[in-house]
C-alpha positions as CSV (number, residue, x, y, z in Angstrom):
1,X,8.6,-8.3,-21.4
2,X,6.8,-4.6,-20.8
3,X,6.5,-3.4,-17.4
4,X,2.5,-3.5,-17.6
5,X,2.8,-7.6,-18.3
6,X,5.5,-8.0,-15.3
7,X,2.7,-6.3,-13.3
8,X,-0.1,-7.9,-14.5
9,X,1.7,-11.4,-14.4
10,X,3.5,-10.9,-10.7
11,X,6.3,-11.5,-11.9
12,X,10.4,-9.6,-12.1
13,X,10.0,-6.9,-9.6
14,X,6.8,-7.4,-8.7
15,X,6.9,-10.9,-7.5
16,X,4.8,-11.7,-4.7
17,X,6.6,-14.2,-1.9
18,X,4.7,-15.8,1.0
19,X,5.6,-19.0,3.1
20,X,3.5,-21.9,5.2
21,X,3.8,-22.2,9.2
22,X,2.6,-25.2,11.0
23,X,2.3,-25.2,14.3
24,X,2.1,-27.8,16.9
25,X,0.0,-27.0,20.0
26,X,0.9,-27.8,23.7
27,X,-2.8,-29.3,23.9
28,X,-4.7,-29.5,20.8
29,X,-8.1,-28.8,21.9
30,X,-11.0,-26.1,21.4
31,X,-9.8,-24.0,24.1
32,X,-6.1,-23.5,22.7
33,X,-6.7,-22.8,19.5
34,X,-9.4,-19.6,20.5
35,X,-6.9,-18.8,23.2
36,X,-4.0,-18.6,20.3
37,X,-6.5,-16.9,17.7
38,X,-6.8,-13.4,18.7
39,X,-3.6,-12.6,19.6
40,X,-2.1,-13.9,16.4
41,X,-4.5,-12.1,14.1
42,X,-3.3,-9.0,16.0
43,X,0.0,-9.9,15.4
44,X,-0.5,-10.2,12.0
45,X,-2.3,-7.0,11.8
46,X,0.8,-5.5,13.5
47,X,3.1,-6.9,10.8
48,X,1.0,-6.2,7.8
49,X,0.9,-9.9,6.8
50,X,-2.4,-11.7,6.0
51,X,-3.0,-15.5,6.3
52,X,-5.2,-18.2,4.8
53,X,-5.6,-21.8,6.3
54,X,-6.5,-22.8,9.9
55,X,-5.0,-21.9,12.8
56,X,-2.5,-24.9,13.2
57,X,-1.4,-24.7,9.3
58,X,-1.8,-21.2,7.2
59,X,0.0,-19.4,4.4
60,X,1.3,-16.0,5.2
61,X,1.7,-13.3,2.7
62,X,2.4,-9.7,3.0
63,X,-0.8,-7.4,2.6
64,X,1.8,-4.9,0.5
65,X,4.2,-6.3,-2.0
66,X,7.3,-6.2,-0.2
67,X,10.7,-6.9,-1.3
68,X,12.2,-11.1,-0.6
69,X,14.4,-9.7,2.1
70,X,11.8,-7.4,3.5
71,X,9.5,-10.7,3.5
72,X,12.2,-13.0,5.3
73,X,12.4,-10.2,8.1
74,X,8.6,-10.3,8.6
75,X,9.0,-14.3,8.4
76,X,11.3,-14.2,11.3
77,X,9.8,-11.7,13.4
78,X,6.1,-14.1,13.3
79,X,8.7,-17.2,14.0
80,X,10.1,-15.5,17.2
81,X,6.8,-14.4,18.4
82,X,5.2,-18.0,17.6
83,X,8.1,-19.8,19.4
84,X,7.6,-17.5,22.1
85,X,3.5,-18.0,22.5
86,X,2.7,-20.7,25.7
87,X,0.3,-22.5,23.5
88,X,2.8,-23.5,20.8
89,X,4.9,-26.3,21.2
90,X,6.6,-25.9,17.9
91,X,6.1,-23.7,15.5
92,X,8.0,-24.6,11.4
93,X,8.0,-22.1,8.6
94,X,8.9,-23.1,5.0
95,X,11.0,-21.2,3.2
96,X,9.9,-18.5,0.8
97,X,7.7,-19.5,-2.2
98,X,6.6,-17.0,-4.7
99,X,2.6,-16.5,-3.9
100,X,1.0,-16.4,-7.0
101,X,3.0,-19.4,-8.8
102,X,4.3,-21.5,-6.3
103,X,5.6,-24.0,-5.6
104,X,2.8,-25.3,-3.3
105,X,2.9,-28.7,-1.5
106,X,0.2,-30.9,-2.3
């Protein structure tokens, strides 16, 4: 396949890989999840990752396309800092799923 397809189809070298993260909250209320909100979407911002969901269950996905290994260092640098957070009780990341194709859970 041409170079311009891979491109245009996300796939060979320019596959796209993201993951899902659940979390589970000390105390699941109103309060918790605003105290939690800011600082991870300034933690995102410092890793360049973007995520889509809510803030208990979200995808996260690189804003740049980044190599799989670059990807699985970002992945483990937002798991440290999660399981590190006061509000999080426990914090599960899937492994690595290609972002435009899956596969997605139902």
């Amino acid at each position: 396949m041409k170079k311009r397809l891979r491109k245009k189809k996300y796939i060979g070298e320019f596959q796209e890989f993201g993951w899902y993260v659940t979390l589970v909250l000390k105390n699941d209320d109103a309060q918790t999840k605003e105290a939690l909100r800011e600082p991870l979407l300034e933690q995102m911002d410092a890793l360049d990752l973007m995520m889509g969901g809510s803030i208990v269950s979200f995808f996260v996905q690189p804003v740049v396309r980044m190599s799989q290994e670059q990807t699985q260092d970002r992945q483990q640098q937002l798991q440290q800092w999660l399981t590190q957070r006061p509000e999080v009780a426990q914090a599960t990341s899937s492994a690595l799923t290609d972002a435009w194709y899956g596969p997605f859970p139902q």
